[in-house]
PyMOL Python script that loads the backbone (N, CA, C, O; Angstrom):
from pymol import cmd

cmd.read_pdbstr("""\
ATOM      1  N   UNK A   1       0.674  32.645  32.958  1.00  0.00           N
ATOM      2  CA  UNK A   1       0.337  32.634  31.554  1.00  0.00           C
ATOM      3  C   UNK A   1       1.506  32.128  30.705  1.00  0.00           C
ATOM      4  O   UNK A   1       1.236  31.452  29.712  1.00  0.00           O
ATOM      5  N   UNK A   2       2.735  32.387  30.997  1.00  0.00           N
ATOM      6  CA  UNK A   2       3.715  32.023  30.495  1.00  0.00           C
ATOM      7  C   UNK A   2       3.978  30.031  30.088  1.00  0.00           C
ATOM      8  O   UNK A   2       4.313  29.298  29.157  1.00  0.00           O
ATOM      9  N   UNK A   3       3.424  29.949  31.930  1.00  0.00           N
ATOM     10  CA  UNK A   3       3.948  28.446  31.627  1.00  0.00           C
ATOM     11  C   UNK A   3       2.789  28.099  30.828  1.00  0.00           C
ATOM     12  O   UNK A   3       3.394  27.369  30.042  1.00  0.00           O
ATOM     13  N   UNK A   4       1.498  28.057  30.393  1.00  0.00           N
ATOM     14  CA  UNK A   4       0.394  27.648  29.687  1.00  0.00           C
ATOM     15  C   UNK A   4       1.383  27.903  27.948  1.00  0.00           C
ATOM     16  O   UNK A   4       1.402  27.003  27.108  1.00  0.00           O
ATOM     17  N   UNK A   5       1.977  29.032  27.771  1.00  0.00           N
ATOM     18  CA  UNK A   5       2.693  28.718  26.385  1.00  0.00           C
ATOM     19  C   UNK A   5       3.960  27.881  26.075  1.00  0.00           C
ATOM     20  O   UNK A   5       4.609  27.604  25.067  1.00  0.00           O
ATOM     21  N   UNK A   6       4.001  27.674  27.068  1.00  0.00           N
ATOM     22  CA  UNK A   6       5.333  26.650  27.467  1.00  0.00           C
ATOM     23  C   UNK A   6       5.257  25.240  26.891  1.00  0.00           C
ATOM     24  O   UNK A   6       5.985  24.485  26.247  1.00  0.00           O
ATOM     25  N   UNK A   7       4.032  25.238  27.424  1.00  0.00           N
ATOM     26  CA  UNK A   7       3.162  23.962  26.996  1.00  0.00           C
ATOM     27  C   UNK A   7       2.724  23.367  25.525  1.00  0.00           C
ATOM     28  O   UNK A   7       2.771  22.176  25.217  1.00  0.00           O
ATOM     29  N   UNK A   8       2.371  24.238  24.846  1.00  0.00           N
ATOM     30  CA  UNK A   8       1.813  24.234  23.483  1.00  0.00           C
ATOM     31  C   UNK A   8       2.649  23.738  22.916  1.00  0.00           C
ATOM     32  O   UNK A   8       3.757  24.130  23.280  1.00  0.00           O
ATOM     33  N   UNK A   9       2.654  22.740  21.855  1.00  0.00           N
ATOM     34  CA  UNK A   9       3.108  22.609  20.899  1.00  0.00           C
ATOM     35  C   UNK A   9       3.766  23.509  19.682  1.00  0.00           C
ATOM     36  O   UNK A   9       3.055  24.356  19.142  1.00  0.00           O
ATOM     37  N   UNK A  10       5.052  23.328  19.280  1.00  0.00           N
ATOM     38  CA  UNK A  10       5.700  24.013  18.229  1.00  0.00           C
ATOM     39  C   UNK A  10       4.672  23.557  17.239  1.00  0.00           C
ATOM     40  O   UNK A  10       4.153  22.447  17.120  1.00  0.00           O
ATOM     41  N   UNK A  11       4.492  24.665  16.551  1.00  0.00           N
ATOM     42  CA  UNK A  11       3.469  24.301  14.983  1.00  0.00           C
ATOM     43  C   UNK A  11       4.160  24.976  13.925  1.00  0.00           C
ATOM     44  O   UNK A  11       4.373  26.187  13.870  1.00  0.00           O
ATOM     45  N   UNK A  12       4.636  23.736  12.733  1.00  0.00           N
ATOM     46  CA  UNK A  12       5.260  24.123  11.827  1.00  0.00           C
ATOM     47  C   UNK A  12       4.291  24.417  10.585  1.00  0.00           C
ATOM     48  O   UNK A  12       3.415  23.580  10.801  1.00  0.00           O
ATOM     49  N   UNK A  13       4.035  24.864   9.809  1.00  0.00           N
ATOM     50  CA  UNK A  13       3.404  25.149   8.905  1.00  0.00           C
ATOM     51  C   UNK A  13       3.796  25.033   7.382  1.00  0.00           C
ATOM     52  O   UNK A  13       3.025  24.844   6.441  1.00  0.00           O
ATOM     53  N   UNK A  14       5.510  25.228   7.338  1.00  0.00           N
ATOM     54  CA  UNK A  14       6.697  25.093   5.852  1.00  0.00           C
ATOM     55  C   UNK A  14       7.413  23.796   6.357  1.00  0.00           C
ATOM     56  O   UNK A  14       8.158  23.774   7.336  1.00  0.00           O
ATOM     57  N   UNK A  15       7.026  22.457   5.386  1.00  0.00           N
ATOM     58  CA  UNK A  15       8.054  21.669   5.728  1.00  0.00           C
ATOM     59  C   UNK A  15       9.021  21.759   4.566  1.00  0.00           C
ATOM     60  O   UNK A  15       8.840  22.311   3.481  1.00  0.00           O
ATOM     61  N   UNK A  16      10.310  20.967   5.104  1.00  0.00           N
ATOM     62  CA  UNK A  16      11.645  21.210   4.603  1.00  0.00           C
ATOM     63  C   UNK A  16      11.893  20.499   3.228  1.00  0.00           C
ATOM     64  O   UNK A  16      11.336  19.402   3.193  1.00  0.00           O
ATOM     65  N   UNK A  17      12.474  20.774   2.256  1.00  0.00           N
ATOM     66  CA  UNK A  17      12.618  19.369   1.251  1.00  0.00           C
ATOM     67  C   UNK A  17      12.483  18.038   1.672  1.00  0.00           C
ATOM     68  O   UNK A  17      11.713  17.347   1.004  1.00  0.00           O
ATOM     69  N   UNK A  18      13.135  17.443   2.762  1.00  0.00           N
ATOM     70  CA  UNK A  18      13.484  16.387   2.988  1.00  0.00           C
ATOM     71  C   UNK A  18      12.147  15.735   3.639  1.00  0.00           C
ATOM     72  O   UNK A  18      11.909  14.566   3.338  1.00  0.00           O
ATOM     73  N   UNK A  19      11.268  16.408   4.505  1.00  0.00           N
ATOM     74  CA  UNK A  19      10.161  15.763   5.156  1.00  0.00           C
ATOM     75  C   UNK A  19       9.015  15.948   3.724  1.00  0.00           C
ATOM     76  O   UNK A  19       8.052  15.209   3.525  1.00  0.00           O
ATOM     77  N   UNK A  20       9.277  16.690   3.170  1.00  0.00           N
ATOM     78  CA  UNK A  20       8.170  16.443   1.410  1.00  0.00           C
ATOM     79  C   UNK A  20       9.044  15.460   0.593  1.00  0.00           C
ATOM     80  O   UNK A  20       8.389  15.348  -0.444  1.00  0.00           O
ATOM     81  N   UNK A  21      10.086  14.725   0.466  1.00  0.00           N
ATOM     82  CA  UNK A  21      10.243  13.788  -0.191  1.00  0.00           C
ATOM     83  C   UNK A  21       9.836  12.517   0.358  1.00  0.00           C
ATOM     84  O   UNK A  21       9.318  11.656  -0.354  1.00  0.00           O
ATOM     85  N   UNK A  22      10.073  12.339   1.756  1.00  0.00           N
ATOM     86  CA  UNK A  22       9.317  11.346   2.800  1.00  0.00           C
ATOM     87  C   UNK A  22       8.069  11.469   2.818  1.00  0.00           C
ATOM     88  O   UNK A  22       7.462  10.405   2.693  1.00  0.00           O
ATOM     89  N   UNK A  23       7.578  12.202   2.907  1.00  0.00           N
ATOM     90  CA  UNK A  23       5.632  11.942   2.475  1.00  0.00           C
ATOM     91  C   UNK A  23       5.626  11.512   1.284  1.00  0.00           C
ATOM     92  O   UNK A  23       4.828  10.619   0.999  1.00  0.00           O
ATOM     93  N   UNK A  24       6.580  12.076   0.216  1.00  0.00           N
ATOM     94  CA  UNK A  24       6.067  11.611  -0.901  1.00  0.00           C
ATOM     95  C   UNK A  24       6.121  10.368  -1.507  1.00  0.00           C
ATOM     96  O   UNK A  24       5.267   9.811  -2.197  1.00  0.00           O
ATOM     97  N   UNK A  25       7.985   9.739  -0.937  1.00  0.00           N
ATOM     98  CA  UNK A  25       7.638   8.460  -1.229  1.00  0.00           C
ATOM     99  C   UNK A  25       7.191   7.244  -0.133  1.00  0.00           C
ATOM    100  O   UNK A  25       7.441   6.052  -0.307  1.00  0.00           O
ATOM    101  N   UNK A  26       6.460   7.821   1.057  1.00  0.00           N
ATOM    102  CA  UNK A  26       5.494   6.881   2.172  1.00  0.00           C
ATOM    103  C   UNK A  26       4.073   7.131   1.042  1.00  0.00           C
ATOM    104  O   UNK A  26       3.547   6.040   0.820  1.00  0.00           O
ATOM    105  N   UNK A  27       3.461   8.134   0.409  1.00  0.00           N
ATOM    106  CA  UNK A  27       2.498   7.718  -0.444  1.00  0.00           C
ATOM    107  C   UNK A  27       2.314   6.881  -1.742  1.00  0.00           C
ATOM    108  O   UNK A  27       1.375   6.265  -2.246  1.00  0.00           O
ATOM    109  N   UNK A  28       3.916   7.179  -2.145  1.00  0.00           N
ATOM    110  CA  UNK A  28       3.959   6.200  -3.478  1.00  0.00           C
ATOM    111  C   UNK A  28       3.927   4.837  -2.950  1.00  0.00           C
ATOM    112  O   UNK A  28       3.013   4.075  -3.265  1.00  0.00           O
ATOM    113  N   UNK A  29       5.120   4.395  -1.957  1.00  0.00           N
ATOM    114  CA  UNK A  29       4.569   3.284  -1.445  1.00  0.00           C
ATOM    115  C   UNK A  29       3.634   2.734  -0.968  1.00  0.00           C
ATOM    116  O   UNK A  29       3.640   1.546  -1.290  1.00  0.00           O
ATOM    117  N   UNK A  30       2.632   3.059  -0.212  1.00  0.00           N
ATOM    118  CA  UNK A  30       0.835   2.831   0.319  1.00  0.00           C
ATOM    119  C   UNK A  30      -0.064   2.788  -1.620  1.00  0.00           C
ATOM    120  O   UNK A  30      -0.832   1.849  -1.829  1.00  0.00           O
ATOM    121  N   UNK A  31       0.114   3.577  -2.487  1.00  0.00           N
ATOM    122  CA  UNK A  31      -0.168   3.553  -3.410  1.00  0.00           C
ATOM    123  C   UNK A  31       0.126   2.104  -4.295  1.00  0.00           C
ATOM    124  O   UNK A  31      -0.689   1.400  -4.890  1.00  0.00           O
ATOM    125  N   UNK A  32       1.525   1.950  -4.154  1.00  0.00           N
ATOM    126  CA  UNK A  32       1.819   0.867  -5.363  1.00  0.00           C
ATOM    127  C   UNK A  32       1.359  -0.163  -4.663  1.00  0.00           C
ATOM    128  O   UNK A  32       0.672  -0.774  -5.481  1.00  0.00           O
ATOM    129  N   UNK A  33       1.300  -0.936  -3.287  1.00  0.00           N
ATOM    130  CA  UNK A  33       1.391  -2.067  -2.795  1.00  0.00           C
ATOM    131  C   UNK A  33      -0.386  -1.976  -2.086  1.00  0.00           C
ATOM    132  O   UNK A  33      -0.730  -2.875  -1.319  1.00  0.00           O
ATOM    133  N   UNK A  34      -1.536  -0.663  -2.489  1.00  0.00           N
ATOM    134  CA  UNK A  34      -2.874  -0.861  -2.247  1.00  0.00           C
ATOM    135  C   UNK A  34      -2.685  -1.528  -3.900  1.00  0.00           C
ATOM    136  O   UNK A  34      -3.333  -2.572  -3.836  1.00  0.00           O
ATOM    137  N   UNK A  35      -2.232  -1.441  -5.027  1.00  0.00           N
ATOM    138  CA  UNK A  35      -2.482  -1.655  -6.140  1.00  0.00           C
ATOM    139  C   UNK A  35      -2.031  -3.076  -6.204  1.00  0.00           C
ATOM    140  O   UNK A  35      -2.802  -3.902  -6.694  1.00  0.00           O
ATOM    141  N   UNK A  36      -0.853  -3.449  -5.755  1.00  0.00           N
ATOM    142  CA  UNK A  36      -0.328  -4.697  -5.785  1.00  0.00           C
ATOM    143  C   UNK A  36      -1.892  -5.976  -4.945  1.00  0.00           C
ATOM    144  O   UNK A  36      -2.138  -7.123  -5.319  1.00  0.00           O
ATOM    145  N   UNK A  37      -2.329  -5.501  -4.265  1.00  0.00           N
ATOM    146  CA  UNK A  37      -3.417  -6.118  -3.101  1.00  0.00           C
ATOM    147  C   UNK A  37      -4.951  -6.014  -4.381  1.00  0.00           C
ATOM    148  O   UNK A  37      -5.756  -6.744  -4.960  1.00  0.00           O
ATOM    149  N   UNK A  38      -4.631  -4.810  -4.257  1.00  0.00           N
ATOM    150  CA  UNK A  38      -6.134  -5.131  -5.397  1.00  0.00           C
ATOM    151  C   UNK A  38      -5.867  -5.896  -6.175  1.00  0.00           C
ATOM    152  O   UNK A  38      -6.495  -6.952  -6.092  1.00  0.00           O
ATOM    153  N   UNK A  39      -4.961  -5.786  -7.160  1.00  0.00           N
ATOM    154  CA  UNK A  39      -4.548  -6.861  -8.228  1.00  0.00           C
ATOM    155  C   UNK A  39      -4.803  -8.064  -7.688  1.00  0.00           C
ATOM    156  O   UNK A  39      -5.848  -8.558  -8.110  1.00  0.00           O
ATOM    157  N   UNK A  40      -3.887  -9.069  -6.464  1.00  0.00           N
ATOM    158  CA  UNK A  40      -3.681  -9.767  -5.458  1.00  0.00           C
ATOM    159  C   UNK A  40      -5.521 -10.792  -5.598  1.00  0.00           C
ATOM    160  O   UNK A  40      -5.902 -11.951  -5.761  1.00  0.00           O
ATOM    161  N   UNK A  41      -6.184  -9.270  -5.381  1.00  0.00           N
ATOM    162  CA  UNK A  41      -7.366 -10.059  -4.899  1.00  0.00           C
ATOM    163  C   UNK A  41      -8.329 -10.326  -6.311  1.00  0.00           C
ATOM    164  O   UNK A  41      -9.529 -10.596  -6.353  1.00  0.00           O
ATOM    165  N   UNK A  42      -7.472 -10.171  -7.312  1.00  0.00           N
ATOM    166  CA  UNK A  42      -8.260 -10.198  -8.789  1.00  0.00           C
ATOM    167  C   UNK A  42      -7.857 -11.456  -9.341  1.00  0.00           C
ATOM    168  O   UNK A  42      -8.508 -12.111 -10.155  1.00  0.00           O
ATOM    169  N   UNK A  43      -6.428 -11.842  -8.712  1.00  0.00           N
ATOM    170  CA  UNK A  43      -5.940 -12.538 -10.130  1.00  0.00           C
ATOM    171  C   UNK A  43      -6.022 -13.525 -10.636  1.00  0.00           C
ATOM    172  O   UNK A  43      -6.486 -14.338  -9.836  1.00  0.00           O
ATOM    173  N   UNK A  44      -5.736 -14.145 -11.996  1.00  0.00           N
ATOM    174  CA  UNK A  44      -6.757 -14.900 -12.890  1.00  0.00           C
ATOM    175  C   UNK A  44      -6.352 -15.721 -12.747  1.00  0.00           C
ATOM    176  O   UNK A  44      -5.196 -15.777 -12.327  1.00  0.00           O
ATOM    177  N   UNK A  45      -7.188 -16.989 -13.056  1.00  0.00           N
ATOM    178  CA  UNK A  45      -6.934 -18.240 -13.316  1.00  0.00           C
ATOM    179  C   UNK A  45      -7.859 -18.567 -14.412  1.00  0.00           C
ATOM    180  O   UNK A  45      -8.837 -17.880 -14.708  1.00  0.00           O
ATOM    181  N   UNK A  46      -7.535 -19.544 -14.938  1.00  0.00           N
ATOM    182  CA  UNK A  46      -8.287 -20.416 -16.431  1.00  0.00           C
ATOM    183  C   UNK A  46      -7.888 -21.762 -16.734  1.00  0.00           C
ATOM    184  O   UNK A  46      -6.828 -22.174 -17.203  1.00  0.00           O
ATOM    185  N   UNK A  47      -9.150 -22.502 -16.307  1.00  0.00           N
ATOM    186  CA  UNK A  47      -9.217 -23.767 -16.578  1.00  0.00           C
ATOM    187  C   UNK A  47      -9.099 -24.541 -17.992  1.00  0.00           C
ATOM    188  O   UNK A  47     -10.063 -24.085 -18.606  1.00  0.00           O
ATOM    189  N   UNK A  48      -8.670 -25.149 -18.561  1.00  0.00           N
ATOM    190  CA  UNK A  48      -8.755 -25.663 -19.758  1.00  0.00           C
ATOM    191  C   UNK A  48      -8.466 -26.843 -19.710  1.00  0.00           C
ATOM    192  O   UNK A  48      -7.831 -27.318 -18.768  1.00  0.00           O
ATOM    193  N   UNK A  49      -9.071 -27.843 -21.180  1.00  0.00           N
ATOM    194  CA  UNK A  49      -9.112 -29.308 -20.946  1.00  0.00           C
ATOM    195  C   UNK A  49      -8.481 -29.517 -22.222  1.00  0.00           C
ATOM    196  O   UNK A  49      -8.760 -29.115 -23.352  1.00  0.00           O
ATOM    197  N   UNK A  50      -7.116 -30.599 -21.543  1.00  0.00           N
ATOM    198  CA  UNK A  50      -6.052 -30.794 -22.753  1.00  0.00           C
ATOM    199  C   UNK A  50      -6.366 -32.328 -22.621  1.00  0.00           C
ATOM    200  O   UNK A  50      -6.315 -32.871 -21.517  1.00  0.00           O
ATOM    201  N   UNK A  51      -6.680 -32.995 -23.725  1.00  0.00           N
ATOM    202  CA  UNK A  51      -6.849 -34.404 -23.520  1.00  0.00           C
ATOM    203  C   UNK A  51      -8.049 -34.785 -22.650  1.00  0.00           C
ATOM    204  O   UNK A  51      -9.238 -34.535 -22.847  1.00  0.00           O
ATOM    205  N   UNK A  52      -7.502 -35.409 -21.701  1.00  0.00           N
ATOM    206  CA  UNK A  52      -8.097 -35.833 -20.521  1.00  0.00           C
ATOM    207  C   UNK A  52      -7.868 -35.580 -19.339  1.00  0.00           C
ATOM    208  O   UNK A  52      -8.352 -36.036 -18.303  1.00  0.00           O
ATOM    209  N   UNK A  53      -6.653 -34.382 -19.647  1.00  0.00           N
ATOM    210  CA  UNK A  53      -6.374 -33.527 -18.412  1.00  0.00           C
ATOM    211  C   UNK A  53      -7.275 -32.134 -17.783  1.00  0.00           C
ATOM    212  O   UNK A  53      -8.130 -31.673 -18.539  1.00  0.00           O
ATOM    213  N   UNK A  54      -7.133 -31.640 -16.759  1.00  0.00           N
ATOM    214  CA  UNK A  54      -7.461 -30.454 -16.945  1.00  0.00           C
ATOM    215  C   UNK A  54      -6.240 -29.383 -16.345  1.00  0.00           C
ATOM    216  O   UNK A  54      -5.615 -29.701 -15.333  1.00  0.00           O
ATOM    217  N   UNK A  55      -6.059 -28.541 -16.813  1.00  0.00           N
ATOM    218  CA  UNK A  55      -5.134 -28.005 -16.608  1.00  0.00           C
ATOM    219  C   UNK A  55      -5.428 -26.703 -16.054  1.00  0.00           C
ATOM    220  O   UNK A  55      -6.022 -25.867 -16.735  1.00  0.00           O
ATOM    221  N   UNK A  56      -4.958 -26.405 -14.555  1.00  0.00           N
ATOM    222  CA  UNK A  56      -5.313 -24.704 -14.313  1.00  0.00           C
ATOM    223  C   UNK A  56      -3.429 -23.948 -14.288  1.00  0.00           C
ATOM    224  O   UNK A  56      -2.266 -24.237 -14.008  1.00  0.00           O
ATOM    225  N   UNK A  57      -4.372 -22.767 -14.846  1.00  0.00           N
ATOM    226  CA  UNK A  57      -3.106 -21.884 -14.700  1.00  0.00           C
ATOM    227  C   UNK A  57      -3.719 -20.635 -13.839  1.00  0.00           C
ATOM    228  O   UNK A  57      -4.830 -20.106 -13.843  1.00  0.00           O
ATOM    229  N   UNK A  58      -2.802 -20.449 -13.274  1.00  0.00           N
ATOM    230  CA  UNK A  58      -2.987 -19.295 -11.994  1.00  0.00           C
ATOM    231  C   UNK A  58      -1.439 -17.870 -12.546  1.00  0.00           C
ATOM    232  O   UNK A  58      -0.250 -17.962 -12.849  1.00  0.00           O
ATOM    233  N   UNK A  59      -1.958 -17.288 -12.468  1.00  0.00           N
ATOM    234  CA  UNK A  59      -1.051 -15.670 -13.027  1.00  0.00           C
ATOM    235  C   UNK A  59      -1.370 -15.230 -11.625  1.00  0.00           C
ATOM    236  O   UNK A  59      -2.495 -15.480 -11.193  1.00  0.00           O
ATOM    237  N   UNK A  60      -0.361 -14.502 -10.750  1.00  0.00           N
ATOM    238  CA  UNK A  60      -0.318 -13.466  -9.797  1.00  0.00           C
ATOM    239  C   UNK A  60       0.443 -12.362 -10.508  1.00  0.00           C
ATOM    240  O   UNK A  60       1.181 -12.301 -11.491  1.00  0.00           O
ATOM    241  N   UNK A  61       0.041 -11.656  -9.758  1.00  0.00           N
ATOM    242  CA  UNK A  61       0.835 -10.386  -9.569  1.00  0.00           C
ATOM    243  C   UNK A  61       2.410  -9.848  -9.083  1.00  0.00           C
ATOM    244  O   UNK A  61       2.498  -9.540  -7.895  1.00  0.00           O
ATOM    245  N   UNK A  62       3.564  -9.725  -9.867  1.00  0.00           N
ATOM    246  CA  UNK A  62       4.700  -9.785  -9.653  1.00  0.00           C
ATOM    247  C   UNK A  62       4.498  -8.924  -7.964  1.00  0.00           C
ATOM    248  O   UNK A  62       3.756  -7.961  -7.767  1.00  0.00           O
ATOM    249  N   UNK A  63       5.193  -9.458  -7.145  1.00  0.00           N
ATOM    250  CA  UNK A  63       5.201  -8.300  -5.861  1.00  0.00           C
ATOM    251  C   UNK A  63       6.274  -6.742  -6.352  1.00  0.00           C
ATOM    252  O   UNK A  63       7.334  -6.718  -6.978  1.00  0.00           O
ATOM    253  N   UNK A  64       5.502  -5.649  -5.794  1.00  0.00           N
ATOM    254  CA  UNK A  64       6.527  -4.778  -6.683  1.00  0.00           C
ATOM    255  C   UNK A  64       7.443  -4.491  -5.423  1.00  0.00           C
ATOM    256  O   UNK A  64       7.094  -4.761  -4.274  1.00  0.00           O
ATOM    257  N   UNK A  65       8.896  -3.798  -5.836  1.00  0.00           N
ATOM    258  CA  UNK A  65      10.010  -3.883  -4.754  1.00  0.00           C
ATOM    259  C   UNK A  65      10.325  -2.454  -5.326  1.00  0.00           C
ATOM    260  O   UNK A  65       9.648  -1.959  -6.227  1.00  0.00           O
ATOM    261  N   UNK A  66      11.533  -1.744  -4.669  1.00  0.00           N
ATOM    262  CA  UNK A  66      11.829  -0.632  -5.115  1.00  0.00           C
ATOM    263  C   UNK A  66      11.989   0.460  -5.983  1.00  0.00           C
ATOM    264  O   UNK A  66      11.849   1.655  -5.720  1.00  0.00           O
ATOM    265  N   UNK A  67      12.418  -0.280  -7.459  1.00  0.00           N
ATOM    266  CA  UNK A  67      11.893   0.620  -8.485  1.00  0.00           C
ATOM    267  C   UNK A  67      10.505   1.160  -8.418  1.00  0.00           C
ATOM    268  O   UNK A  67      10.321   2.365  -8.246  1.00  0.00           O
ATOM    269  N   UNK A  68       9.417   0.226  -8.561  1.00  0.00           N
ATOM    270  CA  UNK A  68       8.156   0.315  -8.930  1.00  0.00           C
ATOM    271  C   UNK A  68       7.424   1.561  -7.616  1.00  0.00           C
ATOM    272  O   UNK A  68       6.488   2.344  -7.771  1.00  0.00           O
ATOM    273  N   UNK A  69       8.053   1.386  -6.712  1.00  0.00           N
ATOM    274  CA  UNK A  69       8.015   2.331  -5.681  1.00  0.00           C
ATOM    275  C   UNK A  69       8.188   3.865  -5.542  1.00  0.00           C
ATOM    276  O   UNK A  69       7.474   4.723  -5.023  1.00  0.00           O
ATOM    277  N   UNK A  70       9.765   3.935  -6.393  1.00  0.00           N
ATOM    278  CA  UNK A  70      10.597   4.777  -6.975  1.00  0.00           C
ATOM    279  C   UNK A  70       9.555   5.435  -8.072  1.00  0.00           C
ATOM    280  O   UNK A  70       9.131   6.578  -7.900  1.00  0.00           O
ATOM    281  N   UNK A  71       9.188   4.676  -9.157  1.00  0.00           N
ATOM    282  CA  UNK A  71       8.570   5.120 -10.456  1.00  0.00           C
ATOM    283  C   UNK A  71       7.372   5.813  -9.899  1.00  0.00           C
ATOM    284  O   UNK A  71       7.319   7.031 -10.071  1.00  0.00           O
ATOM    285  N   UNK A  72       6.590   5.336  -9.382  1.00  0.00           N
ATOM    286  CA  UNK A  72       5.153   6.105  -8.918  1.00  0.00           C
ATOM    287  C   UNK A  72       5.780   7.381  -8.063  1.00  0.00           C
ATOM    288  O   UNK A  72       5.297   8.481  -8.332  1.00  0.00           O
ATOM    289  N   UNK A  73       7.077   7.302  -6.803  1.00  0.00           N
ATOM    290  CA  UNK A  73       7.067   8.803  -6.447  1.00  0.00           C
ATOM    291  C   UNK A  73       7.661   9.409  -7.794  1.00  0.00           C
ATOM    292  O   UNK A  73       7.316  10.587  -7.895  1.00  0.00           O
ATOM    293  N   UNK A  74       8.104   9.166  -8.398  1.00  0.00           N
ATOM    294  CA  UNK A  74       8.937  10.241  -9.350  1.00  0.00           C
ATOM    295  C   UNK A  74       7.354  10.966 -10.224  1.00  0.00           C
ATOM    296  O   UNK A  74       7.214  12.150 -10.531  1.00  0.00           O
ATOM    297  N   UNK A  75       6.205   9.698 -10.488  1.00  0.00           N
ATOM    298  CA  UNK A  75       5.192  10.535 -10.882  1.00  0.00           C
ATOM    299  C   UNK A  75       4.223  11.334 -10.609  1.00  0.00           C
ATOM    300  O   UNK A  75       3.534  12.100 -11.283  1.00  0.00           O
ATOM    301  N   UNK A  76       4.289  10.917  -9.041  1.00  0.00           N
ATOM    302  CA  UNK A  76       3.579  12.199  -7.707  1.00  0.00           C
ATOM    303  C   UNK A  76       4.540  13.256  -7.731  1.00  0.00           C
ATOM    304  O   UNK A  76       4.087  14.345  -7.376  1.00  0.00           O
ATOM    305  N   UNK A  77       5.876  13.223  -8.090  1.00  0.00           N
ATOM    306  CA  UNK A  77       6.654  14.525  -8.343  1.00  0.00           C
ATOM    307  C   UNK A  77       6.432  15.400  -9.247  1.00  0.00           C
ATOM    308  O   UNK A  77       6.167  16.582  -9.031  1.00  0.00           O
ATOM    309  N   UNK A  78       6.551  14.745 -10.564  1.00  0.00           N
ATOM    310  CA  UNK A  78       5.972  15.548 -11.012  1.00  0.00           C
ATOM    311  C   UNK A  78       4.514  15.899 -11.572  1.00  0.00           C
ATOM    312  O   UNK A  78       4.199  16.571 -12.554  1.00  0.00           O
ATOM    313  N   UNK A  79       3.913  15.387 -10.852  1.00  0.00           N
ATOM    314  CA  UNK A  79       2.255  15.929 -10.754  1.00  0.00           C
ATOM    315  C   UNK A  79       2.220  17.581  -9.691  1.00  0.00           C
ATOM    316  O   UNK A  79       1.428  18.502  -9.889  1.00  0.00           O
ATOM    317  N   UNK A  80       3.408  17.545  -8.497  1.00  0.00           N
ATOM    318  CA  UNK A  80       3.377  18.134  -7.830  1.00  0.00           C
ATOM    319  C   UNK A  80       3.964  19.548  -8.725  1.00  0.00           C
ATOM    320  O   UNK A  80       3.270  20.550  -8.901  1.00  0.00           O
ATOM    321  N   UNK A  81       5.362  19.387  -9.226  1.00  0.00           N
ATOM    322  CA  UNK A  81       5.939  20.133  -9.900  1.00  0.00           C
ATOM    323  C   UNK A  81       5.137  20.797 -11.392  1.00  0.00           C
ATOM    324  O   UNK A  81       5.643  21.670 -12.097  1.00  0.00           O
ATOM    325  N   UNK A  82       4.092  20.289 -11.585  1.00  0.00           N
ATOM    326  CA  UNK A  82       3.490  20.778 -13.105  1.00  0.00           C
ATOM    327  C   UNK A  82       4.486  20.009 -14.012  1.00  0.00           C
ATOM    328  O   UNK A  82       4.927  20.754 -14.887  1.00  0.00           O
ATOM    329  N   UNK A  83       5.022  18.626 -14.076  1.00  0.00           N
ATOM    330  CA  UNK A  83       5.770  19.005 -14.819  1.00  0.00           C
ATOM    331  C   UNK A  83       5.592  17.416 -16.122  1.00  0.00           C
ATOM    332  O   UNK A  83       4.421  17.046 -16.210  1.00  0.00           O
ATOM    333  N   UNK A  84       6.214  16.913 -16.666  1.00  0.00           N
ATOM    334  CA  UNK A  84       5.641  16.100 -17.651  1.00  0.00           C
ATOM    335  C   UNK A  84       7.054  15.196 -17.344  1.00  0.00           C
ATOM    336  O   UNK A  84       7.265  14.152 -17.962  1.00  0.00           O
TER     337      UNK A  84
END
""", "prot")
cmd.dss("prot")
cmd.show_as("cartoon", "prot")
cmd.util.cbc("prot")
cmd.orient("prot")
């Protein structure tokens, strides 16, 4: 019987500060860059006729990099914290 508990998996139940700041900012990131993709798959263009030209303009979506990453966990923080 012993070795059958031997076996089992450790099950943690309280994680530490450090593994809740890593979830938190692996969700801000999956968050900002599903948003960056939706945008991605929206973005505009508009044809217009100057003269005898036609002219398209195409707008993307800046790619976001670390701040923007940063900014969304700091606002899952404090959503978590109650706090403003």
């Amino acid at each position: 019987m012993s070795d059958f508990k031997a076996r089992l998996p450790e099950v943690k139940f309280n994680k530490n500060g450090y593994e809740i700041r890593t979830e938190v900012l692996k969700l801000a990131s999956v968050s900002v860059w599903k948003d960056y993709y939706a945008r991605w798959d929206q973005y505009s263009t508009s044809v217009t006729n100057e003269g005898d030209d036609t002219v398209v303009k195409v707008s993307l979506p800046d790619v976001p990099g670390t701040k923007e990453v940063l900014e969304a966990a700091e606002k899952f923080y404090a959503f978590i914290n109650n706090s403003k």
